[in-house]
N, C-alpha and C positions, 0 to 999 in steps of 0.2 A: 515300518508299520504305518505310518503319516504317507510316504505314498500310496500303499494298498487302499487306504483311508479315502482319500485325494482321489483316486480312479472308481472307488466303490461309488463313492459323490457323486461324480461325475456321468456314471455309466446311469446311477438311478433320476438325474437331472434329465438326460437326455433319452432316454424309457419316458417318462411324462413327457415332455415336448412333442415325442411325436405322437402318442399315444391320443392327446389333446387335440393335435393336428388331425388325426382322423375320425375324430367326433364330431367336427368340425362339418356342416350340412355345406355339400358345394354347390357353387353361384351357377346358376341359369344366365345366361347372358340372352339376350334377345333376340330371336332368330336361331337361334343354338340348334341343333336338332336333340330330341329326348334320347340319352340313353339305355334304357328300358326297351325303347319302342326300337332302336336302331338295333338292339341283340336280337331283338324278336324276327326283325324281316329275314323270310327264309324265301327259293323260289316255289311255284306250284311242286314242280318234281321233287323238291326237298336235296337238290344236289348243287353243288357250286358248280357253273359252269365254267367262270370264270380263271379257276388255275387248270382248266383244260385245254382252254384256248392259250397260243403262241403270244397274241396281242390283247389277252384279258385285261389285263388293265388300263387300255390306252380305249378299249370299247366300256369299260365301267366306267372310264372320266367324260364319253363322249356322252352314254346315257343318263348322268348326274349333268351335267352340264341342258341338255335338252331336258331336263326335269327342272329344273330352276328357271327357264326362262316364262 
């Protein structure tokens, strides 16, 4: 019973830990981009074009790249 005891502890210790952990408001770093505003961007057509294309990703890194400069 003292180990039952011992893991009941234990499991409701570690329930609060993380539980805490996620009320926890996260840090903006500066320059970060918003994630709010980043789920939002869709294209005009409202279609990915990019996992249609063979080389979509390697033309997403070029147009993030040419946008940052």
């Amino acid at each position: 019973m003292t180990g039952l005891l011992i893991v009941l502890v234990l499991i409701g210790l570690a329930s609060a830990i993380f539980s805490s952990a996620n009320r926890d408001v996260p840090v903006a770093a500066i320059g970060a981009p918003n994630a709010s505003v980043v789920a939002n961007i869709s294209d005009a057509s409202g279609s990915n074009t990019a996992s249609t294309e063979a080389a979509g990703a390697a033309k997403l890194a070029r147009e993030q790249a040419r946008q940052q400069r």
